[in-house]
C-alpha positions in Angstrom: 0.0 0.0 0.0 1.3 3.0 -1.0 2.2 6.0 2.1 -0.5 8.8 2.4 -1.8 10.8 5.2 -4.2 10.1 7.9 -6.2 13.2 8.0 -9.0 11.8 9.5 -7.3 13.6 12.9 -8.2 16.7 11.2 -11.9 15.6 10.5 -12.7 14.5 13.7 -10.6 17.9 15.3 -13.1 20.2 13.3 -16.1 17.8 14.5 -15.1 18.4 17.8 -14.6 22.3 17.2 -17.9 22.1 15.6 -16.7 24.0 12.2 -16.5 20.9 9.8 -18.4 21.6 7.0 -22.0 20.5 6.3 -22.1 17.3 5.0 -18.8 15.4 6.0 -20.6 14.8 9.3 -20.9 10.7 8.7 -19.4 7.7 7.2 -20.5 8.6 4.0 -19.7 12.4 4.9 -15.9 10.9 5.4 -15.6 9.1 2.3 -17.1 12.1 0.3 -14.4 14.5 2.0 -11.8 12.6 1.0 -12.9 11.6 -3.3 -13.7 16.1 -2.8 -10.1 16.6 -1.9 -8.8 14.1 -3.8 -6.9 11.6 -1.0 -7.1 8.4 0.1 -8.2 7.2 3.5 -7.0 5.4 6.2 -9.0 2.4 6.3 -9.4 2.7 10.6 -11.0 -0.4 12.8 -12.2 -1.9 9.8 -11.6 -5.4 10.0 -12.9 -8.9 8.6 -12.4 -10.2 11.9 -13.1 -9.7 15.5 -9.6 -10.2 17.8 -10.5 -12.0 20.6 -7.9 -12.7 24.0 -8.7 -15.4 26.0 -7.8 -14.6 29.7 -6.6 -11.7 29.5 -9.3 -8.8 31.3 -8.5 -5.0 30.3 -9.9 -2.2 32.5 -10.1 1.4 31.5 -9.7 4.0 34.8 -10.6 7.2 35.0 -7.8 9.0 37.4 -7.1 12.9 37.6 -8.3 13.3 34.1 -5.8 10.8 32.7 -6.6 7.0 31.5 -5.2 4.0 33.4 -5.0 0.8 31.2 -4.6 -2.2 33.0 -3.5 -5.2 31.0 -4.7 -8.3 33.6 -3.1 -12.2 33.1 -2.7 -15.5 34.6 1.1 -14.4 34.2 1.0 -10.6 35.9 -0.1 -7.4 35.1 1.3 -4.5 33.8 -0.3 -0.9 33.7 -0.1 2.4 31.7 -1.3 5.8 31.4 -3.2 7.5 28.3 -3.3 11.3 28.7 -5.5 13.7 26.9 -3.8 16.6 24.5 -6.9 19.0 23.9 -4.5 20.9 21.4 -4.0 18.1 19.0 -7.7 16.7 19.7 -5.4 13.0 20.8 -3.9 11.3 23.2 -0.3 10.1 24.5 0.8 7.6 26.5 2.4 9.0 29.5 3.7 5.8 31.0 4.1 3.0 28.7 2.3 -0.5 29.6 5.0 -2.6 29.0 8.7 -1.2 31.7 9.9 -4.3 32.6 11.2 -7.9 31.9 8.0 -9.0 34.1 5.5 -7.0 31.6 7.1 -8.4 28.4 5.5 -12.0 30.1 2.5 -10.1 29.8 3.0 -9.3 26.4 3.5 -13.2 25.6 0.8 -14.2 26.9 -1.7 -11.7 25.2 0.1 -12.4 21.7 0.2 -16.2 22.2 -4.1 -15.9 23.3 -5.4 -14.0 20.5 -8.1 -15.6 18.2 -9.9 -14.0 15.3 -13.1 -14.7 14.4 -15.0 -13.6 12.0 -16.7 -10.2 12.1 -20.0 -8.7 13.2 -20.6 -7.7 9.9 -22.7 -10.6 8.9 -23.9 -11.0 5.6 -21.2 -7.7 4.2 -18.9 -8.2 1.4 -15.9 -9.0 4.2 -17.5 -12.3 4.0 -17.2 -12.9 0.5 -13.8 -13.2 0.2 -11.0 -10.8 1.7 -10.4 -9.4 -2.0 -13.7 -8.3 -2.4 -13.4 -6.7 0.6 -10.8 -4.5 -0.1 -13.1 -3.8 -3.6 -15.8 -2.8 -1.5 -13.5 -0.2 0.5 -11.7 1.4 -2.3 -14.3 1.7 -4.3 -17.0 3.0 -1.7 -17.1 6.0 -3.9 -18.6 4.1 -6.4 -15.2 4.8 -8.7 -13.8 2.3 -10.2 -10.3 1.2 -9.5 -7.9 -1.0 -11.2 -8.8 -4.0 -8.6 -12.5 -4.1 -9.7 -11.9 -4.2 -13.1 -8.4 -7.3 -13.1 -11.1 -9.0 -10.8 -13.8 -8.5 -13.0 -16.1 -6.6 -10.6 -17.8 -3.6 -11.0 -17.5 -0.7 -8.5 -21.3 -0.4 -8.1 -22.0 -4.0 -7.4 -19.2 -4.3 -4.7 -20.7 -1.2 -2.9 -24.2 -2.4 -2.9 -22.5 -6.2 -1.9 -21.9 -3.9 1.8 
């Protein structure tokens, strides 16, 4: 995949200003941003599949307006801190999770315990086939790109396939 920027940062920074302009307030706001300007986009917590960890509990904590992760498993624990930058609209990680030879067991464990499954989106074109998944992403403009047409697949019925 060829390197562009992520300016969905910006997007979401304006939404939270409350200056983005009318109509990019959506998904389908998003993608119509984006085919305006002329840009890709970054394809964000789309995924075929849902990542599952077996054992392993996560809690999210709330502590002097910062977020406290806490990474819970049969083999330890290890814990970091997420802190809010209201100037970038983002967040940074104050005290990284994983400080010690102790944590990296941690790390292990959570690696070696994922699953996948498949995804919530039943019935979608991510079920089809993982090609004609990525068709139905690129080509959610209802443009047709060079993928569609080597696979033999118009854009239009790989949108209408999600």
């Amino acid at each position: 995949m060829p390197w562009f920027a992520d300016i969905s940062y910006w997007l979401n920074a304006h939404k939270q200003i409350g200056d983005l302009p009318p109509g990019y307030d959506s998904e389908d706001g998003f993608i119509q941003f984006h085919a305006d300007h002329h840009v890709g986009y970054y394809l964000y917590g789309g995924s075929p599949f849902a990542v599952l960890t077996d054992g392993v509990e996560v809690e999210h904590r709330a502590v002097d307006g910062d977020t406290h992760v806490t990474w819970r498993a049969p083999v330890g624990e290890m814990t970091g801190v997420q802190h809010y930058l209201p100037e970038t609209f983002s967040t940074a990680w104050t005290v990284w999770p994983c400080r010690s030879p102790e944590d990296l067991r941690v790390v292990r464990y959570i690696a070696d315990s994922r699953r996948f499954e498949r995804g919530p989106e039943s019935g979608s074109a991510w079920q089809t086939s993982p090609e004609s998944a990525a068709c139905r992403w690129c080509c959610r403009c209802a443009r047709r790109c060079r993928r569609c047409w080597r696979n033999g697949r118009a854009a239009a019925s790989v949108v209408s396939a999600g």
